[in-house]
C-alpha positions as a printed Julia matrix, in Angstrom:
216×3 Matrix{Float64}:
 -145.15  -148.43  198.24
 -143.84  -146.88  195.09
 -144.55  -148.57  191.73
 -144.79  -152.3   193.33
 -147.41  -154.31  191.27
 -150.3   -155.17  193.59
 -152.06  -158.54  194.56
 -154.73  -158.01  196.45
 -155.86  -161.57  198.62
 -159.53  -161.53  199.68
 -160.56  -163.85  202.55
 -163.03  -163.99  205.02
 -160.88  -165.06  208.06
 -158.08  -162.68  208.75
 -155.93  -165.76  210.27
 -155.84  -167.31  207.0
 -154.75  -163.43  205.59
 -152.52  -163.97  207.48
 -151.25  -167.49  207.2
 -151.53  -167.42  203.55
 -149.63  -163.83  202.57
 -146.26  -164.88  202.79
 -146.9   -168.2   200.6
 -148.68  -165.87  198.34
 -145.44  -163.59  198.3
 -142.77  -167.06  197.03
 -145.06  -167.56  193.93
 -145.43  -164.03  193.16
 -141.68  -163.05  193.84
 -140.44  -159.92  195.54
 -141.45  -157.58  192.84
 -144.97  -157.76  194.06
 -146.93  -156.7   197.46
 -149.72  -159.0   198.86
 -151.92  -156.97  200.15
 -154.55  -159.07  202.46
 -158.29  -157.81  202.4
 -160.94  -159.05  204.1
 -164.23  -158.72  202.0
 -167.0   -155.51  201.72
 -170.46  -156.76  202.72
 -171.48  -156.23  198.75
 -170.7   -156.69  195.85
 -170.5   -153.06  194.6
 -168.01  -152.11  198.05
 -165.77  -154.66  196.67
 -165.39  -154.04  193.52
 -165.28  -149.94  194.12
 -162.43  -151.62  196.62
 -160.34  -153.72  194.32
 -160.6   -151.05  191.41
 -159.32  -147.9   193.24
 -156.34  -150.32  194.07
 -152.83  -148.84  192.26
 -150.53  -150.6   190.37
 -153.08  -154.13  190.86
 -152.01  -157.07  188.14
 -153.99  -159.93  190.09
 -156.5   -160.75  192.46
 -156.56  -164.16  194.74
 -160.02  -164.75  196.13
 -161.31  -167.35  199.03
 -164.23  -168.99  197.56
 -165.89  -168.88  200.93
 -166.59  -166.11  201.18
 -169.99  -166.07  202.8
 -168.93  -168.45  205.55
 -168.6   -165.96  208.23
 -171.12  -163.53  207.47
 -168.64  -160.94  206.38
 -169.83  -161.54  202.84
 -172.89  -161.74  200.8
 -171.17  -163.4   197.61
 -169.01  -166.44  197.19
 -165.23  -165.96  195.49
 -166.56  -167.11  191.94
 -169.33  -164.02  192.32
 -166.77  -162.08  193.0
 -164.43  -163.15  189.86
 -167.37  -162.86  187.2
 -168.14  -159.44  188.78
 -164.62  -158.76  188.15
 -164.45  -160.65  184.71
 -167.81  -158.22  183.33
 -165.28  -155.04  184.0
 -161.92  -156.52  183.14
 -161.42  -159.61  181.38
 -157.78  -159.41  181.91
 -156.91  -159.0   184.99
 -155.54  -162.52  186.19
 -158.02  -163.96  189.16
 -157.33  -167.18  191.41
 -158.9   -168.47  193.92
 -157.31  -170.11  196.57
 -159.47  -172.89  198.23
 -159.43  -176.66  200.1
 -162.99  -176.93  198.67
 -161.65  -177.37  194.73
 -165.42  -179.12  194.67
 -167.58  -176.11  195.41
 -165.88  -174.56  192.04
 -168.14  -175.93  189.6
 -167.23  -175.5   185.5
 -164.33  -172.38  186.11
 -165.69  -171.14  182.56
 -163.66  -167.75  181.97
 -163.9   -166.6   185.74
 -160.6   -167.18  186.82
 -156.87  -168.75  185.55
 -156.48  -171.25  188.14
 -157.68  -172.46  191.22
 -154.97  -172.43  194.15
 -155.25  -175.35  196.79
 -154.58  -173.84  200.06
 -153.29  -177.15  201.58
 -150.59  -177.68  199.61
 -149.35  -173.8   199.13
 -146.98  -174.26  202.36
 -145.38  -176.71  199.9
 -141.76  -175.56  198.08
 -142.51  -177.48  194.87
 -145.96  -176.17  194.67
 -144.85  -173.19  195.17
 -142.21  -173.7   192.54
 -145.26  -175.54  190.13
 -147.65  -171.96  190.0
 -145.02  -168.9   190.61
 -143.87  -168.9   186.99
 -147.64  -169.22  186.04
 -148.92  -166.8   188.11
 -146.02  -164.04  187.38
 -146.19  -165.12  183.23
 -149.94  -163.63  183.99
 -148.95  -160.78  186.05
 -146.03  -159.38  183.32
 -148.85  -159.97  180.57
 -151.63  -158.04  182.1
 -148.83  -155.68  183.1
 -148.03  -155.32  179.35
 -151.91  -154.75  178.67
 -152.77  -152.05  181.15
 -149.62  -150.11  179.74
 -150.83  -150.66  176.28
 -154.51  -149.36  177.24
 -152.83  -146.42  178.63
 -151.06  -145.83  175.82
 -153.53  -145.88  173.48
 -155.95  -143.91  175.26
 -153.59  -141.03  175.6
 -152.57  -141.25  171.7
 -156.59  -141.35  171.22
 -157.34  -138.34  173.2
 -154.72  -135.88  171.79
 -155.72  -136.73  168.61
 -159.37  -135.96  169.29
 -158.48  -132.56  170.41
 -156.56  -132.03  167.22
 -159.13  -133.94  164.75
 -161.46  -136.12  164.46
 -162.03  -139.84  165.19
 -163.04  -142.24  163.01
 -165.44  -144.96  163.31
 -163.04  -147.52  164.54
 -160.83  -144.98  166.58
 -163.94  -143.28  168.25
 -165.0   -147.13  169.38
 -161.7   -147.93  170.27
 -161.73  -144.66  172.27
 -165.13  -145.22  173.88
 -164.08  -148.83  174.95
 -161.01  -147.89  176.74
 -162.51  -145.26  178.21
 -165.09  -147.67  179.66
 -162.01  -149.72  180.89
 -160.82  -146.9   182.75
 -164.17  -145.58  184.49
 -165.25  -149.15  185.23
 -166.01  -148.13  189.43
 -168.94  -146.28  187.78
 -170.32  -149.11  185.84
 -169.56  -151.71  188.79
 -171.62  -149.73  190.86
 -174.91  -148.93  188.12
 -174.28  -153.0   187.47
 -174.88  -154.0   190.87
 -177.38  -151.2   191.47
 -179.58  -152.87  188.96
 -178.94  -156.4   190.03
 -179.49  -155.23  193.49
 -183.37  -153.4   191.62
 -183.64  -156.9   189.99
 -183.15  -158.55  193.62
 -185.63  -157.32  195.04
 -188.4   -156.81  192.32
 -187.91  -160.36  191.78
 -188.52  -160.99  195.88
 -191.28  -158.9   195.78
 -193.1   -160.79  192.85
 -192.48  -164.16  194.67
 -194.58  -162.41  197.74
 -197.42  -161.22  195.54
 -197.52  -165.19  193.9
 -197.18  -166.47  197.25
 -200.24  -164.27  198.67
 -202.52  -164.69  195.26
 -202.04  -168.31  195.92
 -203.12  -168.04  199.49
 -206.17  -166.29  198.19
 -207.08  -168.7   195.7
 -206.7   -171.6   198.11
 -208.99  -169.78  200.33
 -211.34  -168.75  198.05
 -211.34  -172.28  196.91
 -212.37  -173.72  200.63
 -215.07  -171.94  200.83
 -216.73  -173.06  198.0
């Protein structure tokens, strides 16, 4: 594979992987790889699978995600997982439910409609979009690199200061962001199911108290 740039396309039904790779491949361009994935059970085997990716400048995400099973998260949980690690790494998702979306926010730069991406012109309409976003977050993740590499040899030479040591401890972040995916959704996952648990004791105090309350 070489230094291709990446896209990785998440979907739940590997006929639509498929289907929907070589459309993917006309509005990307040739000097990109679609790489189809079907989607980790959880959240935190997704993300530790999209970030371990080489050479990825975009992700394109099903929205349905749960609809078989195969996934415990929709596409939009998926991008603002994403978005808390990297907010500039270009998401889509590709869809024929554009209403399930909701308000986009910052998740993602575009929404793809699946029924029309057989189609030349909208084809034509989103490549130079989607590859404008590609080159840029290209640009940035060389730039990051950069940086970080100027940072470190000068901390082994002298020291920081305030702003370079931040600037230092940010981009490091950026580029150890599997670990922090996985404490994230380690304490989401804690916050889960303390949350279910203290919906059981409610349920059972109430039960008490309603019983307690009969017999009176």
């Amino acid at each position: 594979m070489g230094d291709r740039k990446v896209v990785l396309w998440i979907d739940e039904n590997k006929s639509a992987l498929d289907i929907f790779a070589p459309f993917l491949e006309e509005c990307f361009g040739g000097e990109v790889i679609i790489i189809p994935e079907l989607p980790e059970n959880d959240l935190p085997t997704m993300l530790d699978r999209i970030f371990h990716e080489q050479n990825l400048i975009s992700l394109v995400i099903d929205q349905r995600l749960k609809s078989t099973g195969k996934a415990t998260y929709t596409g939009i949980e998926l991008a603002e997982a994403v978005r808390r690690l990297d907010k500039k790494i270009p998401v889509y998702i590709l869809t024929n439910y554009a209403e399930d979306i909701g308000d986009l926010d910052y998740q993602v730069e575009d929404v793809l409609e699946k029924d029309h991406l057989h189609e030349k012109s909208y084809q034509r309409k989103i490549a130079a979009r989607v590859r404008r976003h590609a080159d840029i977050f290209d640009d940035i993740v060389s730039s990051r690199e950069t940086r970080f590499d100027e940072l470190l040899c000068k901390s082994l030479q002298a020291e920081l200061s305030a702003g370079e040591r931040d600037q230092f401890e940010r981009l490091d972040f950026w580029r150890n962001k599997i670990v922090f995916a996985k404490e994230e959704a380690s304490a989401e996952k804690l916050k889960q199911e303390l949350d279910k648990q203290q919906k059981e004791l409610d349920e059972l105090r109430q039960e008490i108290e309603d019983m307690q309350g009969g017999k009176r």
